[in-house]
C-alpha positions, 0 to 999 in steps of 0.5 A, spaced: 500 500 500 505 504 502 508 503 495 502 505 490 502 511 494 509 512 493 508 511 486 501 515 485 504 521 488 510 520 483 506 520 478 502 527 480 508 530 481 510 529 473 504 531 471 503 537 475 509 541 471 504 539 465 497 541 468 501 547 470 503 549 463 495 548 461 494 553 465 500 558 463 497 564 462 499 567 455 502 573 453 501 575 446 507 578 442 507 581 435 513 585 433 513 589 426 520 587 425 524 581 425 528 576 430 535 578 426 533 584 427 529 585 433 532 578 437 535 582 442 529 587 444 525 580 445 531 578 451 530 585 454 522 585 454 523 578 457 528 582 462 523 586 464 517 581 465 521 577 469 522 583 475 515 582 476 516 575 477 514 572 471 519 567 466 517 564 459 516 556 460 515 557 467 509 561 470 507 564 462 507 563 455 509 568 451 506 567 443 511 570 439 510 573 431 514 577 426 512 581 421 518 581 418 517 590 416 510 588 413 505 592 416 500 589 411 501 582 415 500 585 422 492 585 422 492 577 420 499 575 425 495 579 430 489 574 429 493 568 429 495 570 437 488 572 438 486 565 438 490 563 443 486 567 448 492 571 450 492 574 457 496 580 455 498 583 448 505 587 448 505 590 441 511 593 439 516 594 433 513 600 429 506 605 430 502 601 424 503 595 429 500 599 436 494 601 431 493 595 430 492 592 436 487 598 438 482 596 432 483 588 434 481 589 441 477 593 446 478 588 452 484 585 452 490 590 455 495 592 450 502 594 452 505 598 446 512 600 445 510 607 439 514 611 437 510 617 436 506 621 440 500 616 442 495 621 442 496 624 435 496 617 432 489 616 436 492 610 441 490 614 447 488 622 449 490 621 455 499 620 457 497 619 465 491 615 465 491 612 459 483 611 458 481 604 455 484 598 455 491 600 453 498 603 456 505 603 454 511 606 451 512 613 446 519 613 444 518 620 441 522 618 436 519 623 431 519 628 436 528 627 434 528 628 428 530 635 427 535 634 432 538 629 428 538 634 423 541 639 427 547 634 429 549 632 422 550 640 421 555 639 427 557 634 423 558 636 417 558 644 416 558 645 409 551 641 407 546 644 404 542 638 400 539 632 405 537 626 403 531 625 409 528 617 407 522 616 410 516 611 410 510 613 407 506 608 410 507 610 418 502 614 421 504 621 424 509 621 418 506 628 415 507 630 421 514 628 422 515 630 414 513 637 416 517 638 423 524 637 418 522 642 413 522 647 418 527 645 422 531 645 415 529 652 413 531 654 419 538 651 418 538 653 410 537 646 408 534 643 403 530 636 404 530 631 399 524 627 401 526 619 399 520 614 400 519 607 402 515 602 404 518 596 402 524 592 401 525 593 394 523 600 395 527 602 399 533 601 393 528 605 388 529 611 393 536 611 392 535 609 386 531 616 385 536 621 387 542 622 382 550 620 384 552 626 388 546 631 389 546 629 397 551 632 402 548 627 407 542 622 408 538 623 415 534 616 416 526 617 420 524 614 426 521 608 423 520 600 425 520 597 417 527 603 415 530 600 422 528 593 419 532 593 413 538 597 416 543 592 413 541 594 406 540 602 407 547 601 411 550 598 403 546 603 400 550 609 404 556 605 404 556 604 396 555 612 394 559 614 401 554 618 404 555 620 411 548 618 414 545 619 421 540 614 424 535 613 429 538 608 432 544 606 435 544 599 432 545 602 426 553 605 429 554 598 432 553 595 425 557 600 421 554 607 421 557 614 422 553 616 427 545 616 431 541 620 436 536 616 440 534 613 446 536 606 448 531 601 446 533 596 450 530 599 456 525 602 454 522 594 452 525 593 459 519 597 461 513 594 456 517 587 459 515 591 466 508 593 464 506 586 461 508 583 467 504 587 472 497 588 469 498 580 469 497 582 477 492 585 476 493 592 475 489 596 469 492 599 464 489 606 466 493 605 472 500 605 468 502 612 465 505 612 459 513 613 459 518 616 455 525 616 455 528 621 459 535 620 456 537 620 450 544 618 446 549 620 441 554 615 438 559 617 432 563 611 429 570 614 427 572 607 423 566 609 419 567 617 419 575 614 416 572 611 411 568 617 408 574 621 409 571 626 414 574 628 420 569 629 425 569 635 429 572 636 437 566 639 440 562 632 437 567 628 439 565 631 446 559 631 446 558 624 443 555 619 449 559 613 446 564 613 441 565 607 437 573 606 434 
């Protein structure tokens, strides 16, 4: 008798992880990026989660999927994680995904990572509060740009004609499109509006501009451009260009230089945010955040290969350097 006993409670406890894992509840996971180029904001999110108690495989299931830069799969992808029943949808990887998950559902709690401002693209019209089943993050990236376009004056002195890509497709776009030409007027500047939606267009921008008319390029606060930064990085690279970015990854991979926030951190806190509304806190009770830092990084090994000398007073300002 003393033996089957031995055995059944055995037995239980082997099944138990597995009844557990039925009960696992879930987190929905849709980023418009892809895992090469996003797979290290996934750890950071998944840092943050887990200072709240909660660890992938353990106590939750996070459902993951990539849109690879394609806005137009996102509704279908989203879909898919919808059926699971998720707990919580963490929407990340660009503003046409936040979008997204708002017109999806009404009830289940989204935490976004946006990098415009999530009143102007209609996600919330409150920061503090935010009203409705949603809460997250603004990088306020767009909010950047004209200070992009000021640093490349530091930068580089004598540039007159800028090359600005952009996509199209990305809400607050008009917005951001006008913010830089007045900033470029102020500077005496001229814009040259470069368009892409997709990978192939992307090509067909630079394509469009003639060898030698741009000064420099300033690439736009995108999650389908930051995508594709491998090949926007061969692209400047092939016709010398010096460019600055919106993100750091961009140096780290080759760039002259970025402006922006640390990314990482900021997935840290939608990790945080997913984690306590799985406790019980109500999105409305969790304030929309922003960066309140901001970075400068100047790769010299690519300012060498453009033939640039990049000014002292840069140099001291930069918050890293890369050698």
């Amino acid at each position: 008798m003393k033996r089957r006993a031995l055995l059944a409670s055995v037995a239980a406890a082997s099944l138990a992880p597995r009844a557990r894992g039925q009960a696992l509840p879930r987190i929905a996971y849709m980023s418009g990026r892809s895992l090469a180029a996003d797979g290290h904001l996934l750890d950071a999110f998944k840092e943050g989660l887990k200072t709240t108690g909660y660890v992938d495989g353990q106590n939750v299931a996070i459902d993951i999927r990539w849109a690879d830069g394609h806005y137009d799969r996102v509704p279908s992808l989203l879909g898919e994680l919808m059926a699971a029943k998720p707990a919580v949808i963490a929407a990340v990887g660009g503003n046409p995904v936040c979008v997204a998950a708002k017109k999806a559902t009404s009830t289940i709690p989204v935490v976004f990572s946006a990098g415009a401002d999530p009143m102007l693209i209609g996600l919330v019209s409150n920061l503090s509060r935010p009203d409705g089943n949603l809460t997250g993050i603004t990088l306020w990236a767009g909010e950047l740009d004209s200070k992009r376009l000021d640093l490349l004056r530091s930068l580089l002195p004598q540039a007159k004609t800028i090359g600005l890509l952009m996509n199209p497709t990305n809400p607050g776009t008009a917005q951001e499109l006008a913010r830089m030409t007045e900033a470029a007027k102020t500077l005496a500047m001229e814009l040259v509006v470069m368009n892409a939606e997709t990978s192939s267009g992307v090509d067909r921008a630079f394509q469009a501009v003639p060898e030698g008319k741009l000064d420099a390029l300033a690439v736009a606060a995108d999650a389908f451009l930051i995508n594709y930064r491998d090949r926007i990085l061969k692209l400047t690279e092939a016709r010398k260009l010096p460019a600055i970015f919106p993100a750091r990854e961009f140096v780290t991979d080759g760039g002259l230089a970025s402006y922006g926030t640390r990314w990482a951190d900021m997935y840290r806190i939608v990790g945080s945010y997913t984690g306590r509304i799985l406790k019980g806190a109500r999105p409305g009770d969790l304030p929309i955040q922003r960066p309140n830092t901001y970075e400068l990084l100047i790769n010299l090994k690519a300012a060498r290969a453009l033939g640039l000398t990049v000014p002292a007073i840069m140099l001291a300002r930069a918050d890293e350097v890369l050698e």
